[in-house]
N, C-alpha and C positions, 0 to 999 in steps of 0.2 A: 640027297645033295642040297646044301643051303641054296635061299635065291640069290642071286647075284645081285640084283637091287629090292627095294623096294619103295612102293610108293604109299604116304601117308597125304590125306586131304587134310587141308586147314581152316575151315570154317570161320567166317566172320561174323561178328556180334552186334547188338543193338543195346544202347543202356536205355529200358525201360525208365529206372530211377538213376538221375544222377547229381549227387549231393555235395558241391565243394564245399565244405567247412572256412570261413575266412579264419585269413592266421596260419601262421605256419608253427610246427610243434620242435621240439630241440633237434629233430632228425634234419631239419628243412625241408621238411613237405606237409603238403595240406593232408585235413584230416578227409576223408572220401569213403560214402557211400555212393553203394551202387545195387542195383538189381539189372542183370544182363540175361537175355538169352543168344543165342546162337541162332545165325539163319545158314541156306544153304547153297550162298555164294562163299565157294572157297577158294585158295590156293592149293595148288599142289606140289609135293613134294617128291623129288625120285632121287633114294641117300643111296648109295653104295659103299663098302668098303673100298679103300686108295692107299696110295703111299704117304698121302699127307693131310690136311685139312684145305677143300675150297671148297668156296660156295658161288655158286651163280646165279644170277636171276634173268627172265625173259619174261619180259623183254628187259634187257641192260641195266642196272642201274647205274646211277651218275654220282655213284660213290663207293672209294673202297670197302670189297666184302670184309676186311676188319671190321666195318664200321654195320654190318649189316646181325640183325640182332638173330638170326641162324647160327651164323661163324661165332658168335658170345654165348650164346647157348650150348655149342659143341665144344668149347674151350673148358664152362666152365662146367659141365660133365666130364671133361676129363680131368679138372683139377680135383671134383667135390670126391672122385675114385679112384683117383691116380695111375688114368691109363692114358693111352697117347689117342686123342679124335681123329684118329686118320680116316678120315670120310669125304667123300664128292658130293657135293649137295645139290641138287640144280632144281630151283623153285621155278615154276610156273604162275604166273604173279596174274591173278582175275580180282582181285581187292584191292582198291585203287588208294596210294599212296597219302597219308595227310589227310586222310577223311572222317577218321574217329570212328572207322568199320574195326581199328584190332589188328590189323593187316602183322606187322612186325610181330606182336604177340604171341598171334598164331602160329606164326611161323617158326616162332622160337619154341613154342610149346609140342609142334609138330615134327620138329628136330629133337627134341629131346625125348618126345612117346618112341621116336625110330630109332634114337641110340639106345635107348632103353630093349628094345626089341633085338638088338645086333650082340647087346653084352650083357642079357639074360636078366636085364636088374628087375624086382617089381615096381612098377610106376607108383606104387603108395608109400613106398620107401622116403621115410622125413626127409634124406636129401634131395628128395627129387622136390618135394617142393620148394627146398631154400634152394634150389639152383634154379626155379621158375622164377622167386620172388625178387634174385638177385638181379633178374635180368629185364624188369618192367611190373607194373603192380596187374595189369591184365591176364603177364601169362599163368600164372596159375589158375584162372578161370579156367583159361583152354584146356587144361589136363584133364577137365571132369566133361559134362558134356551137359545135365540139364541146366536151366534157368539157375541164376543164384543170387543171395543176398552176400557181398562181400562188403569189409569195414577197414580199419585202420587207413592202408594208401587207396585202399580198392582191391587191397590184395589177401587180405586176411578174407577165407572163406568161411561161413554162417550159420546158412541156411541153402539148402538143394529144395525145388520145387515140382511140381509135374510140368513138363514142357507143356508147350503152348503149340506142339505140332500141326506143321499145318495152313496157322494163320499168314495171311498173304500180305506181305510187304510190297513197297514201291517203293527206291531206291534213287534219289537223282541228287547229283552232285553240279556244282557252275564249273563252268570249264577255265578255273583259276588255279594257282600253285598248289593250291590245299592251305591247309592249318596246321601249325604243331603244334601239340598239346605244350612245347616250355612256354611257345608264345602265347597262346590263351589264358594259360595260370599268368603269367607277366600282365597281362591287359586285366584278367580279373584283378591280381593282387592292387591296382589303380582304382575300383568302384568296386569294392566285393560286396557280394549278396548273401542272405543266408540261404541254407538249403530250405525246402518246400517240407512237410512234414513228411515224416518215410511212414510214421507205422501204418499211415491209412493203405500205401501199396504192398506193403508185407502182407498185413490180414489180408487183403486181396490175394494174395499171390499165395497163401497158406489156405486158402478157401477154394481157388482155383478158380475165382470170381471174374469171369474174361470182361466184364462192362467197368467192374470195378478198379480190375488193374489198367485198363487205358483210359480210364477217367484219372488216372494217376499219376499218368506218364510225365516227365515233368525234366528239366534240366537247367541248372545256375550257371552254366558255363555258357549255355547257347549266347547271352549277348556278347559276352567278351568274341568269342568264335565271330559273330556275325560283324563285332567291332572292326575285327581284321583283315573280313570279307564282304564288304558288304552285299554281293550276290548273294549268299546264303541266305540275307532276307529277302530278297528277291523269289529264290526257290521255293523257302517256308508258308510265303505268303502267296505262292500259287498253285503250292499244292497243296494249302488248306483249302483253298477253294474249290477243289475238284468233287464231282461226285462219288460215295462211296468211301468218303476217306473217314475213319471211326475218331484218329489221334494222327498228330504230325508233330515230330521237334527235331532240333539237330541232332546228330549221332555223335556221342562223346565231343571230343573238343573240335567237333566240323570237320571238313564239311561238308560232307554228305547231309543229308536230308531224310529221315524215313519219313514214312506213313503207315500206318495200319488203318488195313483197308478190308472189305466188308466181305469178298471175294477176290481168286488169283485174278480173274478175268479181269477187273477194276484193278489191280496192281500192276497187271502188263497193257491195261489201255494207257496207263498216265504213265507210264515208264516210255513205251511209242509218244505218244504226245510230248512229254519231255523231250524225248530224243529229237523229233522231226517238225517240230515244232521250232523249239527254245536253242536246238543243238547243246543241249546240258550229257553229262556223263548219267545214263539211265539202266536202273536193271531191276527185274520184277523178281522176287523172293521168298521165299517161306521161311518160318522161324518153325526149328526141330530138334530133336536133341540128340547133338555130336560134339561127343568132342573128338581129339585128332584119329582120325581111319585106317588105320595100318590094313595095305593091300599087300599079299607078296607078292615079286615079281615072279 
């Protein structure tokens, strides 16, 4: 007897390299590399079959689910194959909105691993990626699960690496609106910068060189992000100063904050300290390789 639901985790990300090209190309988008891994603060997913398409999130969101990039993801799986989405989607939302964790990405990638699961398709099937790449240049990251170099928006995939399993993140966000990544590209497109060289974090990351790639880590977006927030440099510049910490930069287009840190114990003291301290959004992590987790119910 089929399960009646099931539940898929959604995994949020870290961009190691992150490279805005200034200029935009005839598409009207910048050109973007990136090197991301996956840690293992996720969302969750619980999709069942319905009579119709909805999607919910908890807690609430304070926008219609049309607009919510699950319910885009399940539409446009049903247009890429020409069946009706009639699915109940209800996310459990632990990835915190506007932070440049992946959160929407994921989610949509994680909706699409579950309708894939529900209507027998294989997830390597080319439309499953042109229905990831239609719906944000991350979520195709999420379908695969180790570290990657992707190129064109961010979404053209590379290079797959060996995870970084394991190493222990620290997580802390200011307790402001967040960021959206249109507004950061808008603030860059005003003072653009060049990207930082990449090949030096590839060979690292093709070596498996753990000193080498966080001596790497590196982001052009971070001032624009920190222009719009400026608690973000408030975070940065206090959680480099912690002990333990190896590398710290904004995560994708803010504003969250990582760290890579030298032990979990050093990840979960300054995620407390953040928290009881600063009252900042705090959470201690590890970087592993998942991508989305189909559980049955």
């Amino acid at each position: 007897m089929p399960a009646q639901f099931i539940l898929v985790t959604a995994p949020a990300k870290v961009n190691l390299y992150l490279g805005v090209h200034p200029g935009k190309g005839e598409d009207g988008y910048h050109r973007v590399d990136t090197v991301m891994s996956t840690i293992d603060l996720s969302d969750t997913l619980a999709i069942a079959p319905s009579d119709e398409l909805v999607v919910r999130m908890v807690p609430e969101a304070d926008f219609p689910m049309e607009e919510n990039s699950a319910y885009k993801a399940a539409v446009a799986m049903g247009e890429a194959f020409d069946r009706d989405p009639a699915f109940t989607i209800l996310i459990d939302k632990h990835i915190p909105v506007r932070a440049g964790l992946g959160g929407p990405s994921t989610d949509a990638a994680a909706t699409i691993m579950g309708i894939c699961h529900y209507w027998g398709i294989d997830p390597t099937d080319p439309r499953i990626d042109a229905v990831a790449r239609s719906i944000g240049a991350d979520v195709a990251f999420f379908l695969y699960g180790p570290p990657a170099y992707l190129s064109g928006r961010g979404d053209v995939m590379e290079e797959l690496y060996r995870p970084l399993t394991g190493t222990a993140v620290a997580l802390v966000k200011p307790n402001t609106g967040g960021v959206s990544a249109a507004d950061a590209y808008r603030v860059f497109d005003e003072a653009p910068l060049e990207p930082a060289p990449l090949e030096p974090m590839l060979e690292a990351m093709r070596d498996h060189r753990e000193t080498g790639i966080f001596a790497q880590v590196t982001n052009n977006l971070a001032p624009a992000a920190c222009a719009l927030s400026p608690e973000i440099s408030d975070v940065l510049a206090w959680i480099r100063q912690q002990p333990d910490v190896r590398v710290a930069e904004v995560a994708g287009s803010g504003s969250c904050v990582f760290a890579v840190c030298n032990t979990q114990m050093a990840a979960e003291r300054i995620a407390l300290a953040a928290l009881n301290d600063h009252h900042w959004w705090a959470q201690a992590a590890k970087m592993e390789k998942s991508g989305p987790f189909i559980a049955v119910g």
